[in-house]
C-alpha positions as CSV (number, residue, x, y, z in Angstrom):
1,X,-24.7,15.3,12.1
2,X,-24.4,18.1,9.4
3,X,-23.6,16.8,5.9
4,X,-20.3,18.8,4.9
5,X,-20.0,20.5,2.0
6,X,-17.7,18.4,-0.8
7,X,-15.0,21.4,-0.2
8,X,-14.8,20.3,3.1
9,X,-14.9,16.6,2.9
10,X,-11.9,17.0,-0.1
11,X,-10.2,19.4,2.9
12,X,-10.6,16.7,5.5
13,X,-9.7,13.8,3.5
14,X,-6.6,16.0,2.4
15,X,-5.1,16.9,5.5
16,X,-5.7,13.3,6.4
17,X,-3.0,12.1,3.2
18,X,-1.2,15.0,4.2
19,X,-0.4,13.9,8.0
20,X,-0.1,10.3,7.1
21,X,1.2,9.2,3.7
22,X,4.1,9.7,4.5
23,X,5.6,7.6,0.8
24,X,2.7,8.2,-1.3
25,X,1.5,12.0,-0.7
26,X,4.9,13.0,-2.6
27,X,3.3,11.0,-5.7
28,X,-0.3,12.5,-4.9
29,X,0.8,15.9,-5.3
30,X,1.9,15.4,-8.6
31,X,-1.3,15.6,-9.3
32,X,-3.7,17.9,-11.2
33,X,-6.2,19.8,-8.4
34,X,-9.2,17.7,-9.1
35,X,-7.5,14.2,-9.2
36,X,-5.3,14.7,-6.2
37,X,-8.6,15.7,-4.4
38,X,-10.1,12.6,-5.2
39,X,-7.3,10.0,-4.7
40,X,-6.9,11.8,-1.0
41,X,-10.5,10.7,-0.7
42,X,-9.7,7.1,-1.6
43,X,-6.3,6.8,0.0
44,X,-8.3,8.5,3.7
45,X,-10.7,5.6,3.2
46,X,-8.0,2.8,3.0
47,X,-6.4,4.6,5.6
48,X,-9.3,4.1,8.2
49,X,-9.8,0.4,7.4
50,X,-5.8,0.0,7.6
51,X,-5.8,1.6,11.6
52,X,-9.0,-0.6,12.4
53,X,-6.7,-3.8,11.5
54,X,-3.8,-2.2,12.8
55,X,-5.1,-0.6,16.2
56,X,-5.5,-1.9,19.9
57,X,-9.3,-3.3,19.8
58,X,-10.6,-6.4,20.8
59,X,-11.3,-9.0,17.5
60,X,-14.8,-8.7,18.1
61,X,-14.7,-5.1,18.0
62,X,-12.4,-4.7,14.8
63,X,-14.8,-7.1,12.9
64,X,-18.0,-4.7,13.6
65,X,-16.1,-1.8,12.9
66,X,-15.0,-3.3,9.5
67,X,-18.3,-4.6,9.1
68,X,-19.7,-0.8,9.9
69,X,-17.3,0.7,6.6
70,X,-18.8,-2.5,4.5
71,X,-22.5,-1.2,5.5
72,X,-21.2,2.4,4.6
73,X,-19.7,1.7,1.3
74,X,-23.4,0.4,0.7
75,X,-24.7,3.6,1.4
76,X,-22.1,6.4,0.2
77,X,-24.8,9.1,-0.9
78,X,-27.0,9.3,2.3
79,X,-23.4,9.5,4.4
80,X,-22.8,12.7,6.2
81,X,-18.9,11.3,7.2
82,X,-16.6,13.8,5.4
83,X,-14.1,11.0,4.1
84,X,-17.6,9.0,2.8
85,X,-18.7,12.2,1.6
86,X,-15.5,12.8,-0.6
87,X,-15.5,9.2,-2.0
88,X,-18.8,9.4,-3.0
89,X,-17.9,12.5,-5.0
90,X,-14.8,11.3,-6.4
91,X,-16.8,7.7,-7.6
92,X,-19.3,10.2,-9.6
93,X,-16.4,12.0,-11.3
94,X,-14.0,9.0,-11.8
95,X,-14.3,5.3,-12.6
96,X,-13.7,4.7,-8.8
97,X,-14.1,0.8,-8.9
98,X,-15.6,0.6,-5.1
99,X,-15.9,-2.8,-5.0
100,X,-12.1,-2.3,-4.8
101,X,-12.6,-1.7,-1.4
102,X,-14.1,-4.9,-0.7
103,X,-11.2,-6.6,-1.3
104,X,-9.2,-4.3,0.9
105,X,-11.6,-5.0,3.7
106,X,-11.1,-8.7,3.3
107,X,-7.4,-8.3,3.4
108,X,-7.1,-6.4,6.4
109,X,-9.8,-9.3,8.0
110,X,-6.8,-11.5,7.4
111,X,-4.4,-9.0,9.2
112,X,-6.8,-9.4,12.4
113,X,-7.2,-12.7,12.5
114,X,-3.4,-13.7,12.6
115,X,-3.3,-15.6,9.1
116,X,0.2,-16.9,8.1
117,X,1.0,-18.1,4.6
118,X,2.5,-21.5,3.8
119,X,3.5,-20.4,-0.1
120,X,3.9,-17.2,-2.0
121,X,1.0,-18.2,-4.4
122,X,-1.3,-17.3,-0.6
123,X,1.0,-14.5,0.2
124,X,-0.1,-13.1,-3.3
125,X,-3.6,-13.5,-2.4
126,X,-3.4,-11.1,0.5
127,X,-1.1,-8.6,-0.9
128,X,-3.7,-8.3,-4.1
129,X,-6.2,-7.6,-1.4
130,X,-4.5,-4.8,0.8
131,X,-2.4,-3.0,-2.2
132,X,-3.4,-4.5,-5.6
133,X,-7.1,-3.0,-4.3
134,X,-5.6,0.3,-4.2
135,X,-3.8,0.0,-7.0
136,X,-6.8,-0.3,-8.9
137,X,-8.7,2.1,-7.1
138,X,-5.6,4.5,-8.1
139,X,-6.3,3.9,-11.7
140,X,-10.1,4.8,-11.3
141,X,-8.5,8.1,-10.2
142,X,-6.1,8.4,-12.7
143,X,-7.7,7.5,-16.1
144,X,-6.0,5.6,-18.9
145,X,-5.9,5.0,-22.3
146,X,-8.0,1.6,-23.2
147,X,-5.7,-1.2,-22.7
148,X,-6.8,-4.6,-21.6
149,X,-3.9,-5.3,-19.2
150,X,-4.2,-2.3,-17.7
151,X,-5.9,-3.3,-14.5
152,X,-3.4,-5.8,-14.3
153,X,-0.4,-3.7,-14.4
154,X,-1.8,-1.6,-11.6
155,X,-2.6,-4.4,-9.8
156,X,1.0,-5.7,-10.0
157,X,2.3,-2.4,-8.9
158,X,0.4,-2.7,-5.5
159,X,1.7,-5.9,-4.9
160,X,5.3,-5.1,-5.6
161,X,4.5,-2.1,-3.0
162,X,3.5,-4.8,-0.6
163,X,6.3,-7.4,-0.9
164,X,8.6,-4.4,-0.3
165,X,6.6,-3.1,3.1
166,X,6.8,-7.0,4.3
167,X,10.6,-6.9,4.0
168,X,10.9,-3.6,5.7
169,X,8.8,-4.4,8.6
170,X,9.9,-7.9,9.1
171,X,11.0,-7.4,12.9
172,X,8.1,-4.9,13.7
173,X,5.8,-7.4,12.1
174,X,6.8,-10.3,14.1
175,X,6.8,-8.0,17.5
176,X,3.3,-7.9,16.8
177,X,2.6,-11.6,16.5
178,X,2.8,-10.9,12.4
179,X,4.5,-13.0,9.9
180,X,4.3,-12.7,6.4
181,X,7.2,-14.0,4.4
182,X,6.1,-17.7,3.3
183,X,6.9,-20.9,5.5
184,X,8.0,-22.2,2.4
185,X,10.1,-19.4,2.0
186,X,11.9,-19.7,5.3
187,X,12.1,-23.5,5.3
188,X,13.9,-23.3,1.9
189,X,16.4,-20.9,3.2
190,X,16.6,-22.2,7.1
191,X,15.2,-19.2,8.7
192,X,13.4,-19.4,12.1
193,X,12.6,-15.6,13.0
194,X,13.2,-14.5,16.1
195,X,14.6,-11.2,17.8
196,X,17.6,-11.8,20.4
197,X,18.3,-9.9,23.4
198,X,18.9,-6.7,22.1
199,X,15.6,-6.9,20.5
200,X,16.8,-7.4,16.9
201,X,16.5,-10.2,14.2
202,X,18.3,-13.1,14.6
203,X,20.4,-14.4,11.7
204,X,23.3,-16.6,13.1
205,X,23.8,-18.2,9.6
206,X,23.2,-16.0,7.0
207,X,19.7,-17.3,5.9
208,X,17.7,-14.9,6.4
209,X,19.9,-12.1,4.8
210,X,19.6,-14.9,1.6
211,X,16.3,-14.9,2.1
212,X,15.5,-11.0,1.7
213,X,17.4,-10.9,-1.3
214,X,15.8,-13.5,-2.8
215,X,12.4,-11.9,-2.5
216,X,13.8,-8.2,-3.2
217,X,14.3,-9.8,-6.9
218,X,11.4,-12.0,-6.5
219,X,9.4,-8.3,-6.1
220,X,11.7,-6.6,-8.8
221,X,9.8,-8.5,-11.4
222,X,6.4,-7.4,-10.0
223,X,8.0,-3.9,-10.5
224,X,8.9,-4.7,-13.8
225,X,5.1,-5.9,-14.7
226,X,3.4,-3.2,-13.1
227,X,5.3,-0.2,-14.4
228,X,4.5,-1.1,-17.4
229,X,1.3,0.9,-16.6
230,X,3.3,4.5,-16.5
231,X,2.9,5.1,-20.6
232,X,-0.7,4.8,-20.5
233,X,-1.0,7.5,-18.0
234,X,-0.8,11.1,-18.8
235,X,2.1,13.3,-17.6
236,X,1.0,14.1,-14.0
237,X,-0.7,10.9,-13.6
238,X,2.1,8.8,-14.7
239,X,4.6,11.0,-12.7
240,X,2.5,10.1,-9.6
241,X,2.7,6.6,-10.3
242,X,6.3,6.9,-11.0
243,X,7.0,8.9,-7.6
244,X,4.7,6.0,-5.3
245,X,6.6,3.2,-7.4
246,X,10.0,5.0,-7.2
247,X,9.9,5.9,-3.8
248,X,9.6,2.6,-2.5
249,X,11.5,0.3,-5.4
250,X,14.7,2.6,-4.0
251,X,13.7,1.4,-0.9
252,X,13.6,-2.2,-2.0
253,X,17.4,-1.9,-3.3
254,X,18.3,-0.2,-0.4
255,X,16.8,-3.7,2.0
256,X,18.4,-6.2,-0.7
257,X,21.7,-3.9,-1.0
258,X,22.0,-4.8,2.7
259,X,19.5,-7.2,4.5
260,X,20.7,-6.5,8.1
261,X,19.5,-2.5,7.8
262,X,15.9,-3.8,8.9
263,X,17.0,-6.3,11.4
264,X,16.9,-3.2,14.2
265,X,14.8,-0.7,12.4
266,X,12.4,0.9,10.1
267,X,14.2,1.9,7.1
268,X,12.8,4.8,5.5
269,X,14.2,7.1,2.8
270,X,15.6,11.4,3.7
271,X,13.2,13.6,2.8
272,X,15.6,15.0,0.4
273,X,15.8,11.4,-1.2
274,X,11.9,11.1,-2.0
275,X,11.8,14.4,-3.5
276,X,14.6,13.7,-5.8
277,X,12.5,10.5,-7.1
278,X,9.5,13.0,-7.1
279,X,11.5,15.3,-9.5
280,X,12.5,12.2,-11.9
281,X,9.2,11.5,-11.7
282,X,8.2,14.6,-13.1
283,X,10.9,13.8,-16.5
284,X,8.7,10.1,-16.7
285,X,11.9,8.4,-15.3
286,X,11.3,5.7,-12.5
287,X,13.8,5.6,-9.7
């Protein structure tokens, strides 16, 4: 296979983050030219190890193929794979930490193998795999001025991200044999999930809407901790970390604001509603 040129692995991974971020893309064009090119290179990567965990393959064959992106993270420079290609150029210009990846691949291992979590302390665990991984490979991209908590914040951000896709994708989580809010969780609160005849979530008593509420504001405060990361971001930087955050903390008050819009659903925000927080962005105000 011919080894693309880094213009065409950037234009690859690109049109990749284009097609499919359909949340974060309005933050990543925030960006300046050469940092946009390189978080599309990072977010195409995530984006291949998410649809192995999320695609129609046997176990066996998801693990190899996970296994296959472990062996090529090992090997970035002698890769001729356009989206390799790209990360391997945006790690050289940026403090890309790859082992980042790692982490993510060992989340989305969970994903495949059906894990469920008896506490939010094991929830945590996972959601600082799949998101708090890319929310430090995001600060690699971005750059920052020196702060020891800085890591930290971005890492909070992701999971924040996280808890707020779990509560959206409650009932097209559990069609898919997936649960992720806590046992604890739904024991304290008397939830049993299930769908009725209609195909929607059950919630004969009111727990579960209790429930979702109390982990909106549960996530709030991981909003409150990671954001804390947007002043030590330049302008475009920390307007793309504004627009990600913003897009989907609206989102998140949208769910607790009325629990029963995801019972049936995939909530998402208008077009015209993400590029608003995009533009507020742009002033350094969150959503």
């Amino acid at each position: 296979m011919t080894t693309p040129t880094i213009a065409q692995a950037y234009a690859t991974c690109e049109d990749i983050t284009r097609t499919e971020a359909r949340n974060f893309y309005w933050g990543i064009r925030l960006l300046t030219r050469e940092r946009r090119s390189a978080l599309c290179a990072v977010y195409a990567l995530a984006r291949r190890v998410d649809d192995i965990g999320d695609g129609d393959l046997p176990l066996e064959e998801k693990a190899a193929q996970l296994e296959t992106v472990r062996k090529e993270l090992s090997a970035l420079d002698r890769s001729t794979d356009p989206v390799l290609v790209a990360v391997a150029d945006a790690a050289r210009r940026y403090p890309v930490p790859l082992e980042a990846f790692e982490e993510l691949l060992d989340g989305v291992w969970m994903d495949i193998e059906g894990r469920r979590y008896g506490t939010f302390d094991e929830l945590t665990e996972y959601c600082r795999c799949v998101a708090g991984s890319i929310g430090r490979l995001c600060l690699g991209v971005f750059g920052h001025r020196p702060h020891p908590h800085a890591a930290h914040y971005a890492d909070a951000l992701g999971i924040a991200l996280q808890q707020t896709n779990i509560l959206r994708d409650i009932r097209e989580d559990l069609l898919t044999g997936r649960v992720y809010l806590p046992a604890a969780d739904l024991d304290a609160f008397g939830v049993e999930l299930a769908v009725d005849e209609r195909g929607v979530l059950a919630d004969p008593h009111g727990g579960l809407a209790n429930l979702i509420r109390h982990s909106a504001a549960r996530a709030r405060e991981w909003y409150a901790d990671g954001l804390r990361l947007g002043p030590l971001l330049d302008r475009r930087s920390g307007a793309c970390c504004l627009a990600m955050a913003g897009i989907y903390r609206q989102l998140l008050d949208r769910i607790a604001e009325q629990p029963s819009a995801v019972y049936d659903r995939r909530l998402s925000l208008s077009g015209r509603e993400k590029l608003g927080v995009a533009f507020r962005a742009l002033g350094g105000r969150a959503a």
